[in-house]
C-alpha positions as CSV (number, residue, x, y, z in Angstrom):
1,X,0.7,-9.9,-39.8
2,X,1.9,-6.9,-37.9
3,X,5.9,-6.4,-37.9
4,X,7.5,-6.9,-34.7
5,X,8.6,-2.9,-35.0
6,X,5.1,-1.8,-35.3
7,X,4.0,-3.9,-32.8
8,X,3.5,-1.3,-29.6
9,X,2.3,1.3,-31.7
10,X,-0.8,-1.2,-32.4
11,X,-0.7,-1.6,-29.1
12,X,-1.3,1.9,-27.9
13,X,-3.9,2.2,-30.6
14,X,-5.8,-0.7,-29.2
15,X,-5.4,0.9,-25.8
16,X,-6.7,4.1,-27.2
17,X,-10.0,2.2,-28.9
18,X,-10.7,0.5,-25.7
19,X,-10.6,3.7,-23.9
20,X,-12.9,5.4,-26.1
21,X,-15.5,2.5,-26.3
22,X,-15.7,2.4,-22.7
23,X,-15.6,5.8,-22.1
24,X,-18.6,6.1,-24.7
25,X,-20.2,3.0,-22.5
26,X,-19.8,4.8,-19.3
27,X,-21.0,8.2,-20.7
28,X,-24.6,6.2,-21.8
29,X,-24.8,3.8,-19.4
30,X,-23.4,4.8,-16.3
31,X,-22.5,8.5,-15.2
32,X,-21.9,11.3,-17.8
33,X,-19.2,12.4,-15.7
34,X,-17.3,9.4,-15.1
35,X,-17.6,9.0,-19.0
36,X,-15.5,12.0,-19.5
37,X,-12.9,11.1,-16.7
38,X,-12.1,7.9,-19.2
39,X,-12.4,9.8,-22.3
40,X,-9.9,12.6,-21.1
41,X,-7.3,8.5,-21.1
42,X,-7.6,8.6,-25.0
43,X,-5.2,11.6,-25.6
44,X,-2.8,10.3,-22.6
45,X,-2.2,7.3,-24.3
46,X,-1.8,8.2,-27.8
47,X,0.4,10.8,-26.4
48,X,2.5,8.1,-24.4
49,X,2.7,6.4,-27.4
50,X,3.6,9.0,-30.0
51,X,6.8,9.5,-27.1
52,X,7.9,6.1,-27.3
53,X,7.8,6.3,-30.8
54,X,9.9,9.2,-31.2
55,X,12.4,7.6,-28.0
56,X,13.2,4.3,-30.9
């Protein structure tokens, strides 16, 4: 079970994981470019969540 104070920091990794796999969807699948449009979301969110974590 994940502790409640770890809790959004799973969170943003989940967000993060998503964001890659659907980046690397969209880079196969669908455009190359709008593959690297989602892929440039993975940094922005571990990096939103690396702030929160240092704000607790």
């Amino acid at each position: 079970m994940i502790k409640k104070a770890d809790r959004p920091l799973a969170l943003f990794l989940l967000a993060a994981f998503i964001s890659f796999c659907f980046s690397v969807s969209l880079w196969f699948f669908v455009n190359k470019d709008y593959g690297i449009f989602v892929g440039l979301w993975v940094p922005s969110i571990l990096s939103l969540g690396a702030l929160v974590r240092v704000r607790r």
